[in-house]
Each structure stands twice: as structure tokens, then as C-alpha cells.
C-alpha positions in Angstrom: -7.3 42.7 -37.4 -7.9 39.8 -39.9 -11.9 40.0 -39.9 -15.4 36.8 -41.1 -18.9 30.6 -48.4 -22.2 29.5 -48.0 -23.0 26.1 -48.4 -25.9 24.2 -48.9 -27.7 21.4 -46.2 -27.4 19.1 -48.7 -23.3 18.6 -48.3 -23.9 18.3 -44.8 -21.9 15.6 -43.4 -23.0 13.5 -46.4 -26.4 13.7 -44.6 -29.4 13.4 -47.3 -32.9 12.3 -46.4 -32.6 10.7 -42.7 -34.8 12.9 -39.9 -36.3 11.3 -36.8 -39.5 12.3 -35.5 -39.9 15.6 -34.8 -41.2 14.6 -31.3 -38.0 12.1 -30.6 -35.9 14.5 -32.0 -36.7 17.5 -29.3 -36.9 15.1 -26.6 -33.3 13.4 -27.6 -31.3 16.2 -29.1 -29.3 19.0 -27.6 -30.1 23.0 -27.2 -28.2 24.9 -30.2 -24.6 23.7 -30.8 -22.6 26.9 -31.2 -23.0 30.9 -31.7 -22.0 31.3 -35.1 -20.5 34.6 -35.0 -17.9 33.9 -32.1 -17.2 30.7 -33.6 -16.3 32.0 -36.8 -14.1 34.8 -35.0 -12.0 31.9 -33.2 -11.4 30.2 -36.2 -10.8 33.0 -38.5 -8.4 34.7 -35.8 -6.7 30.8 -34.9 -5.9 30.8 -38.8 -3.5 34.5 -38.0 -2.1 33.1 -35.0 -1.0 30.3 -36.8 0.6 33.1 -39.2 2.6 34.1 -36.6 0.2 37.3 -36.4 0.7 40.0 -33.4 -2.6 41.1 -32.0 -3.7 44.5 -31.1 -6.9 44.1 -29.8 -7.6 43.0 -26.2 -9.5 39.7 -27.1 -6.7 39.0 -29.5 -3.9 39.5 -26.7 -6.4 37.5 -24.3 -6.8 34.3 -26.3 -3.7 34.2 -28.1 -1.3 36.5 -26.0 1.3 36.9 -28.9 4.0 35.2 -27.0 5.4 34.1 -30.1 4.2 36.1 -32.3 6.5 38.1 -35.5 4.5 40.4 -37.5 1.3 42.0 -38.3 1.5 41.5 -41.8 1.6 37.7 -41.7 2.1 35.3 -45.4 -0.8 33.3 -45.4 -0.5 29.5 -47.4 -2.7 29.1 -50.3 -5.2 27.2 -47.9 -5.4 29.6 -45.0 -6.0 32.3 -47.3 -8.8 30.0 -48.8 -10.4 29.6 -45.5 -10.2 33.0 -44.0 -12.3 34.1 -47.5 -14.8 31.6 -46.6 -14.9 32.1 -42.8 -15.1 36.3 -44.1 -18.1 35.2 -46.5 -19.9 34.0 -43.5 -19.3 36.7 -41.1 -20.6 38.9 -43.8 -23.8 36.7 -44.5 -24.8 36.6 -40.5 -24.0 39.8 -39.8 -21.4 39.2 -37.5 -20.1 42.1 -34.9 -17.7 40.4 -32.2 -16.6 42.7 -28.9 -13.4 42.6 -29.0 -12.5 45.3 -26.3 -13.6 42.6 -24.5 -11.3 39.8 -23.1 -13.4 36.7 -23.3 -15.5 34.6 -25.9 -18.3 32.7 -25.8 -17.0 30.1 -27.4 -17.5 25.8 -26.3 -14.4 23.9 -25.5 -12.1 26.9 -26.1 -9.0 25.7 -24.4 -9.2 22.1 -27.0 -10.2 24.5 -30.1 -6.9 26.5 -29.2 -5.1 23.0 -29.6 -6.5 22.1 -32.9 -4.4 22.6 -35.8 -6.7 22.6 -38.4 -9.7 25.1 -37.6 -13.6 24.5 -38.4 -15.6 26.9 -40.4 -19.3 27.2 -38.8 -21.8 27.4 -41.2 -25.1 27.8 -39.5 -26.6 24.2 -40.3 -26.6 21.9 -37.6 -27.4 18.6 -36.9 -27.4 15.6 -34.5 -26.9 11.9 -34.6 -28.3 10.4 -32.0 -26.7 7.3 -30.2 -24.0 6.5 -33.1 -23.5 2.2 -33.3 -19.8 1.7 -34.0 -18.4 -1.3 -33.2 -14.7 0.0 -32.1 -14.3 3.5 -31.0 -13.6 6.7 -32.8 -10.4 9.0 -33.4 -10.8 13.0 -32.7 -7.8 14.2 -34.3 -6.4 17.7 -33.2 -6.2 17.8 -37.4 -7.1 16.3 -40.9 -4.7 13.9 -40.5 -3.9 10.7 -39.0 -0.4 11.9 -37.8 -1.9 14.9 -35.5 -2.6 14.0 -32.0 -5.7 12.2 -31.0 -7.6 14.0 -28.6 -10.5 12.3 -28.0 -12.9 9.4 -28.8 -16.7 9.1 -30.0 -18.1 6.0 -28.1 -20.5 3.3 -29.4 -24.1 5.3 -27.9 -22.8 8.6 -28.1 -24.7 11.6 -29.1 -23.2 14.0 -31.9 -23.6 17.3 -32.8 -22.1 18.7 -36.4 -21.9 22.5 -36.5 -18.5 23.0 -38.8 -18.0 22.0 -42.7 -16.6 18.8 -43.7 -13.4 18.9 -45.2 -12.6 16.1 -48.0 -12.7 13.1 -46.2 -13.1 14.6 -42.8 -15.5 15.2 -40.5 -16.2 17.6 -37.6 -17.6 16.5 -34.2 -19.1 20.4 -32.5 -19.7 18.6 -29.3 -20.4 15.1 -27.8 -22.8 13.9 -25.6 -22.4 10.8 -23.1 -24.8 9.2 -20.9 -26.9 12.2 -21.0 -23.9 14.3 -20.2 -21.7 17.0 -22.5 -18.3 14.7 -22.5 -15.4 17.4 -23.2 -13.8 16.6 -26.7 -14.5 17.5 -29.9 -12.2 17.2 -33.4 -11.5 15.5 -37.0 -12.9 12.2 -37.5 -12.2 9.9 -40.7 -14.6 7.3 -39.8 -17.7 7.8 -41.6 -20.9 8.3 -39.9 -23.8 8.3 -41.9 -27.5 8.3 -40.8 -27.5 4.1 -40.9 -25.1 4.3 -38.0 -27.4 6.6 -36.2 -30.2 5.4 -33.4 -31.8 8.9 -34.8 -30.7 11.8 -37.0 -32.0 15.6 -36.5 -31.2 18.0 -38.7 
């Protein structure tokens, strides 16, 4: 089956310089946004499916269940091939061993990631804004472009995590928090959120 680039913090999310407290930051942030390894094995594996790729294994069948699937040799574009290298650079760097005799994976929000048609990489860095300020709300895009579906919004207040590389102008919202509660969206955002539209930043 298709199996898993390094980046540095300092092109996370545009990020540079802005940390809370460490004591406001473990009181306000979140536990750990994603497990890396499935993650990347969703994404990687979403990439094939796209392909039009026919799975063997039984977490393959399981998430993606090759209804209309065509081949097991699929013709990546220039891009997916670019992404699976990267996503394979990773798996390689953490080490990553996914079951896949098994038939589920521990991934967050799998039934939206499934929708998404443009696929986050993981990268290990994470970080949190805490209580954006916007004054209107925010677009999550099923993809990197306007014309995909929105799926969600982030609300003035809301908490952020970032677990997935930015991709030219886009961003990726890993998970959002509401009123003290994980709020079930995630996706691609073009509005910028830097650390001056933060209550806090961790990370």
C-alpha cells in the first residue's frame, strides 16, 4: 500500500515570538492535538483514494471501502506525488508503524477529514491561539480554495489548535474549541490569524 519533510517551528502558521505564560498557557490550552502517526496515515492514504486507488488492506477497505475505486497502480498529479514524499519523510522521521489488520483509526473528526479535498500533513509542532478576536466569522473550507464547500466557521472567542502545515496562503484549523467545549469542525482558512488576534498564543 502507498506508505509515510521536516519543517521548522519557525514557519509555523506565520507564528514567531508570541507565547503566553507558561502557567496561563496549561491552564487555557487543550491536551495534545493529534497522534502523528495515524494522522499522517489518513492523509497519505486520502491522497490514493483520491487516485482512484483499490485497497488491500483491512483499514484501507474500512475507511475507504473502494466503492469506486479503478486500480492499484494509480497516476498521481505532480502535487499528490509532492505530498505523499513529504507525508513519507515524516513517517520515516517519527517512526511510524500503523495496524492496519485493524479496521479503525485513531484519528479526530474522521468522518469531516474523509470530506476534505485537500489533505493536511501533520508535522509534530503544535500550537494554540487562545480566544481568537475577529470581528466577522471565519470560512473552514473542505479545500485551498474559496470555491470548495464551507464546512465550518471559527467564532470571535474561539480556541484553536494548529497541528498540520500551512499551505501558501492557507491555513489549517486541527481542532476548535467553543465555550470550553471541542465544537466539531475543522479545515482551510484564508483569513490570517496571527498572535495579535490571539487573547494568548501557546506554542
Amino acid at each position: 500500500m502507498a506508505n509515510s519533510d521536516t519543517g521548522t517551528a519557525s514557519r509555523r502558521h506565520n507564528f514567531t515570538g508570541a507565547i503566553c505564560a507558561l502557567a496561563a498557557c496549561l491552564a487555557a490550552a487543550p491536551a495534545q492535538a493529534i497522534d502523528v502517526c495515524p494522522d499522517l496515515w489518513l492523509s497519505r492514504n486520502a491522497i490514493f483514494n483520491d487516485a482512484g486507488y483499490c485497497f488491500g488492506s483491512p483499514l484501507g477497505k474500512a475507511l475507504f471501502d473502494n466503492a469506486d475505486c479503478s486500480t492499484r497502480t494509480p497516476a498521481l498529479t505532480r502535487e499528490q506525488e509532492r505530498k505523499v514524499a513529504l507525508i513519507r519523510d515524516y513517517e520515516k522521521s517519527f517512526d511510524c508503524r500503523v495496524d492496519t489488520k485493524r479496521t479503525d483509526l485513531a484519528v479526530d473528526q474522521l468522518a469531516i477529514r474523509l470530506r476534505l479535498l485537500d489533505h493536511p500533513v501533520a508535522d509534530g509542532y503544535e500550537a494554540t491561539c487562545i480566544g481568537v478576536i475577529t470581528n466577522a466569522p471565519v470560512a473552514l473550507h473542505a479545500g485551498k480554495t474559496p470555491a470548495s464547500d464551507i464546512i465550518g466557521f471559527i467564532r470571535n472567542g474561539d480556541t484553536i489548535d494548529f497541528a498540520h502545515e500551512p499551505e501558501g496562503e492557507w491555513g489549517f484549523a486541527t481542532r476548535i474549541s467553543r465555550h470550553g467545549q471541542v465544537h466539531p469542525i475543522l479545515g482551510w482558512y484564508r483569513t490570517p490569524i496571527t498572535p495579535e488576534t490571539c487573547r494568548d498564543f501557546a506554542g
